[in-house]
C-alpha positions in Angstrom: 113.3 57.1 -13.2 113.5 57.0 -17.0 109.5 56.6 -17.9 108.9 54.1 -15.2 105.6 54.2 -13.6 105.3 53.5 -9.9 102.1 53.3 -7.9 101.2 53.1 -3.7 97.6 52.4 -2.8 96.2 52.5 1.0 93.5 53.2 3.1 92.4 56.6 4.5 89.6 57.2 7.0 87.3 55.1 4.8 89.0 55.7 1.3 91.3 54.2 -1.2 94.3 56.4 -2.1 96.2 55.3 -5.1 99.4 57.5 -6.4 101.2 57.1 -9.3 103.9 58.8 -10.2 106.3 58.7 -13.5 109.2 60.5 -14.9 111.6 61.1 -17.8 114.6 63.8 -18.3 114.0 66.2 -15.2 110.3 66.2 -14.5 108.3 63.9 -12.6 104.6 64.1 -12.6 102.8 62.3 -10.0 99.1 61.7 -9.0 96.4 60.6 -6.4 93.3 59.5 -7.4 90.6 59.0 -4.4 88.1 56.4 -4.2 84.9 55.8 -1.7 82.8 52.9 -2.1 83.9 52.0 -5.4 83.4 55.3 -6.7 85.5 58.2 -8.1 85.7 60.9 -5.2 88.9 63.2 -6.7 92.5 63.8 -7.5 95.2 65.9 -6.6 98.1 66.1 -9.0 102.0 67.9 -8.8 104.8 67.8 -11.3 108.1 68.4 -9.6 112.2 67.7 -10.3 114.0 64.8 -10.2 115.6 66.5 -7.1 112.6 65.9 -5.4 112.0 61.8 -6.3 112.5 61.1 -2.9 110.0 63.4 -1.0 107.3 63.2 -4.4 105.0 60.6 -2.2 105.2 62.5 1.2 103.8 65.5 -0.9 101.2 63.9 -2.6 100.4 61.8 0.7 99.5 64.6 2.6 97.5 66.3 -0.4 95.5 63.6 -0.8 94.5 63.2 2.8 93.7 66.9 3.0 91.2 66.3 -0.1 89.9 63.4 1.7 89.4 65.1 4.8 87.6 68.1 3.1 85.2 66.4 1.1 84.2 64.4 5.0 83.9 67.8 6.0 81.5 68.9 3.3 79.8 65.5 3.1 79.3 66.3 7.3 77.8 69.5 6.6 75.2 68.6 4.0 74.2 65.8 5.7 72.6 68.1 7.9 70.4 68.6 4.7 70.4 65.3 3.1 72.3 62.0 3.8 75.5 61.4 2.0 76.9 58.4 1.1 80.5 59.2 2.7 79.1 59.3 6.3 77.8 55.5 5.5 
């Protein structure tokens, strides 16, 4: 991968998913960031071997969807409270 940076975006029950991941030697370190409405909601991160280049988005796919789906969860619950902005 020598240094390269390479980055996926899509859509996920209402928010932006971007990941980027970039490596040199034996390590990879990869990233998503989470967006809703425009705004900064989170990010889940990993670092992993080059071994693993081939599963790296997969991983960080499916961590990024389970952020997503437990800030709807908590967004659900306080709304009970106050509205939130991700159940508009």
């Amino acid at each position: 991968m020598n240094n390269e940076i390479i980055q996926r975006k899509f859509d996920y029950r209402g928010a932006v998913i971007t990941i980027e991941v970039t490596g040199d030697g034996e390590q990879i370190s990869a990233h998503a960031d989470v967006h809703r409405g425009g705004e900064f909601a989170g990010r889940v991160a990993l670092t992993t071997s080059q071994a693993e280049r081939e599963i790296i988005f997969d991983k960080l796919d499916c961590k990024a969807k389970k952020l997503v789906d437990g800030l709807l969860v908590a967004n659900k619950r306080d709304a009970t409270t106050a509205s939130g902005h991700w159940l508009q």
